[in-house]
N, C-alpha and C positions, 0 to 999 in steps of 0.2 A: 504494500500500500504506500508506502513511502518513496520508495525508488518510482511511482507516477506523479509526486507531488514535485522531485527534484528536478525533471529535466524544467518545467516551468519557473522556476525560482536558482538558478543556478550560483553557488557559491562565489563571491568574487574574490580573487586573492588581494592581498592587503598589501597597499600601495607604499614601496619602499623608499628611505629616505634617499634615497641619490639614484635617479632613475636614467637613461639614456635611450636615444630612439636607436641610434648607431648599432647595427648587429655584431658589429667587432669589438664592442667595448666591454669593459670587464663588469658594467653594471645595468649592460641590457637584459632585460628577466622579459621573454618572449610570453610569457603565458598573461602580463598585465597588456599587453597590448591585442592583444583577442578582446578586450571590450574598448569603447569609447573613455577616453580619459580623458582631463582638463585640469590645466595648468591658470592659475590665479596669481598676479603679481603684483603687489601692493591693491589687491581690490578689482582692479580689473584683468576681464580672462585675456590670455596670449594665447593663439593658434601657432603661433611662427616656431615654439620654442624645442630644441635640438636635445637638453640636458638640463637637469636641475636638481639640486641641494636643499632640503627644506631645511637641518639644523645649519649650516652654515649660510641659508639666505643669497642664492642663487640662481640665477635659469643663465645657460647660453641660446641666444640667439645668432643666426648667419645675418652676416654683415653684407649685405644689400646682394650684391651676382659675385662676387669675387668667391675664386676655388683657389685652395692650394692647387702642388703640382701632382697629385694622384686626382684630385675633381672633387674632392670633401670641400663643403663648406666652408669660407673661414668663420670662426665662431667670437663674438663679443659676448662679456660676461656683464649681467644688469645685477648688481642688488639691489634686496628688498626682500619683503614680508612675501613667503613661497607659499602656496598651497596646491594642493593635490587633490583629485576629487573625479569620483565617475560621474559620468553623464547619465 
């Protein structure tokens, strides 16, 4: 009876503090990005943001079209008050 209530309400994993979209980085965790997430900085939401730190108060964002020389964005760090949250 249970296992028909779960696929409708499914578990979401808890959103870790230093997250990355990047699949090569050491703090990309593939299984939060299976649902919609949203990034909050100082209050208003950011779509653009690449990486973020909620205790050290962080997000990178890419710095207008400019790539390094592999094609990665180059990345600007904004502080402020971080928050994490599903949609």
């Amino acid at each position: 009876m249970t296992e028909a209530t779960t696929p409708n309400t499914p578990a979401l994993p808890p959103l870790p503090d230093h997250l990355s979209v990047n699949p090569r980085s050491p703090h990309h965790v593939a299984a939060v990005f299976e649902h919609d997430i949203g990034i909050r900085l100082n209050g208003k939401e950011r779509f653009d943001v690449e990486e973020y730190c909620i205790s050290e108060g962080w997000v990178k964002v890419p710095a207008g079209k400019t790539v390094d020389r592999k094609g990665q964005p180059l990345l600007i760090k904004i502080k402020g008050t971080v928050e994490a949250f599903y949609k």
